[in-house]
C-alpha positions as CSV (number, residue, x, y, z in Angstrom):
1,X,22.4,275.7,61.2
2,X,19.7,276.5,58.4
3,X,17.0,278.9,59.5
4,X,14.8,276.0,58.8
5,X,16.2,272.6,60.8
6,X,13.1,269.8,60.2
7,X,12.3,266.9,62.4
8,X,10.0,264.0,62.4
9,X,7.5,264.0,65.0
10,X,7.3,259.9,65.4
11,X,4.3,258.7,66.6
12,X,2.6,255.3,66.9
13,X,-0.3,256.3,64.3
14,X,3.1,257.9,61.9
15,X,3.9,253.9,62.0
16,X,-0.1,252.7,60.4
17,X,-0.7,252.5,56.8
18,X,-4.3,253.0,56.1
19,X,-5.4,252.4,52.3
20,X,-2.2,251.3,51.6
21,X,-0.3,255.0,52.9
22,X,1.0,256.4,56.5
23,X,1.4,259.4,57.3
24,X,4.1,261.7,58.7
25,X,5.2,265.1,59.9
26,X,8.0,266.8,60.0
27,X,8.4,270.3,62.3
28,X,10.4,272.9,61.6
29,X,12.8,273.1,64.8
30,X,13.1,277.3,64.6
31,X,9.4,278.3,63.1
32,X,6.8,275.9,65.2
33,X,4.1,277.4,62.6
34,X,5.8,275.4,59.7
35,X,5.0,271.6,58.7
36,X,5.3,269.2,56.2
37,X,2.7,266.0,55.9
38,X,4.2,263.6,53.9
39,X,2.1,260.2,52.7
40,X,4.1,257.3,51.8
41,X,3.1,253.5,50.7
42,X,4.4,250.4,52.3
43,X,7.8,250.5,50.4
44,X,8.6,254.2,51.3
45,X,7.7,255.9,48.4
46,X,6.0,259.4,48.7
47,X,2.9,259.4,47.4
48,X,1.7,263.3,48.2
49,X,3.3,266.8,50.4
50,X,1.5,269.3,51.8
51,X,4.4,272.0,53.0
52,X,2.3,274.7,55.5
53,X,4.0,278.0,55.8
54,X,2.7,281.4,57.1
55,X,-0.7,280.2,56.3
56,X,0.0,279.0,52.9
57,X,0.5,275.5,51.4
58,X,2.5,273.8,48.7
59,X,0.9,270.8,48.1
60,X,2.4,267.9,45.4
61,X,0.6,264.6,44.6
62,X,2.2,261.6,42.8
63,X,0.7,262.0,39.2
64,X,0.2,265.3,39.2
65,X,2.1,267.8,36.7
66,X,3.3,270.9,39.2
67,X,2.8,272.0,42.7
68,X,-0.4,273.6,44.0
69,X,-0.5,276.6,45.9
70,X,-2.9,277.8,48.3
71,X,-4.2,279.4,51.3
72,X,-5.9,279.0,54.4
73,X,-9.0,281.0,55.7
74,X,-6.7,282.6,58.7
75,X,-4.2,284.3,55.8
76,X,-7.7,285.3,53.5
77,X,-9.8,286.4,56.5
78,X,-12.7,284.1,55.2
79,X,-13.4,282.4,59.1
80,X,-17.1,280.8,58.5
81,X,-19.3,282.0,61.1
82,X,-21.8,279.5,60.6
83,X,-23.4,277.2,62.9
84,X,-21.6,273.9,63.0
85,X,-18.0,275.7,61.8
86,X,-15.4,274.7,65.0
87,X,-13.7,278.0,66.0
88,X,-10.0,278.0,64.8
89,X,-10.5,275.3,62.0
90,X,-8.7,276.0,58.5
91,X,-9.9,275.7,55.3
92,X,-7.9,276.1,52.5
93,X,-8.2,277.8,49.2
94,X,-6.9,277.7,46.0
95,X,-4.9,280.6,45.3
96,X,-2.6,281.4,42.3
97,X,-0.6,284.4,43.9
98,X,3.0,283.4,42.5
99,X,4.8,284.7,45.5
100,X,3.6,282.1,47.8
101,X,4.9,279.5,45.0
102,X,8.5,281.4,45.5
103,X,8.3,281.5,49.3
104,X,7.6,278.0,49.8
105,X,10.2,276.8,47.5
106,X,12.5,279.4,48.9
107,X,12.2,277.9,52.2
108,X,12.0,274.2,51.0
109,X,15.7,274.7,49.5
110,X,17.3,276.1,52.3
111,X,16.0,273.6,55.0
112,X,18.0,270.9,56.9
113,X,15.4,268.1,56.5
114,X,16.0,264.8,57.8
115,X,17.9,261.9,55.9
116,X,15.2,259.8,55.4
117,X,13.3,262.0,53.3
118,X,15.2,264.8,52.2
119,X,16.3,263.4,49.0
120,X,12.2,262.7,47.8
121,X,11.3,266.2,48.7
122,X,14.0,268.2,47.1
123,X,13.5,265.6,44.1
124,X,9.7,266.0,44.2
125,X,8.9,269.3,45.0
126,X,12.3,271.3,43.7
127,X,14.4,269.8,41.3
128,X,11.0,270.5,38.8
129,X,11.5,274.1,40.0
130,X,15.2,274.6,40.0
131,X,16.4,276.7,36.8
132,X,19.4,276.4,34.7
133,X,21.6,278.8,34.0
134,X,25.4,278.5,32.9
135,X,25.3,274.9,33.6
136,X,24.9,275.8,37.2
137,X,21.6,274.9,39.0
138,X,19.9,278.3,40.7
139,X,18.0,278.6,43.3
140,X,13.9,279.0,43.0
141,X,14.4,283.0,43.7
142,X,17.1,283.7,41.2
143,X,16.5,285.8,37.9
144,X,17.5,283.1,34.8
145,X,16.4,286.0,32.7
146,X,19.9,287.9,32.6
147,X,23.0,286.7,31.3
């Protein structure tokens, strides 16, 4: 079993399309703290992913070159104190620390993610990722560099 075994948290409001999109989740079985929200269109086709990890996201968009990385106010220590701000709310912020980048797609290709969308995230979010070297595909993490 992969450190990182997924499962779709089915719901009656995962089953409604609104503006043409549902919306899923998947759960990460072994780290509770980890999610993906996945938006697909009537005929199943992902339209955006938000991947949540330690307080960081990954977050891909049909028509967009790359992934985006960020964080969220917990991981940045930027908790509004403002009138009006719910206690415990994220917010999330751009961020382009590379590492988190490496994490997330370190995480994404060892994961056990269910049938039905496995195949569209790995194709979406790390086959753009995924180096050559030697005619053998590497993982995120590995060093093409050396020979």
């Amino acid at each position: 079993m992969s450190p990182f075994s997924f499962y779709e948290i089915k719901t009656q409001k995962s089953k409604e399309f609104v503006n043409g999109v549902r919306k899923t989740s998947l759960a990460c079985l072994n780290h509770p703290e980890i999610h993906f929200f996945l938006w697909l269109d009537e005929e199943e086709k992902l339209k955006q992913v938000q991947f949540v990890f330690d307080e960081n996201l990954l977050e891909w968009e049909e028509g967009r070159k790359g992934l985006v990385a960020s964080e969220t106010n917990r991981k940045t220590g930027h908790v509004s104190r403002k009138s009006g701000s719910q206690k415990g709310s994220r917010t999330i912020h751009s961020s382009r620390d590379i590492s988190i980048l490496k994490k997330g797609l370190q995480i994404i290709h060892t994961a056990e993610l269910p049938d039905d969308y496995d195949a569209m995230i790995r194709t979406n979010l790390l086959h753009p990722y995924l180096k050559q070297k030697n005619g053998r595909t590497q993982k995120p993490s590995e060093d093409s560099s050396s020979s």
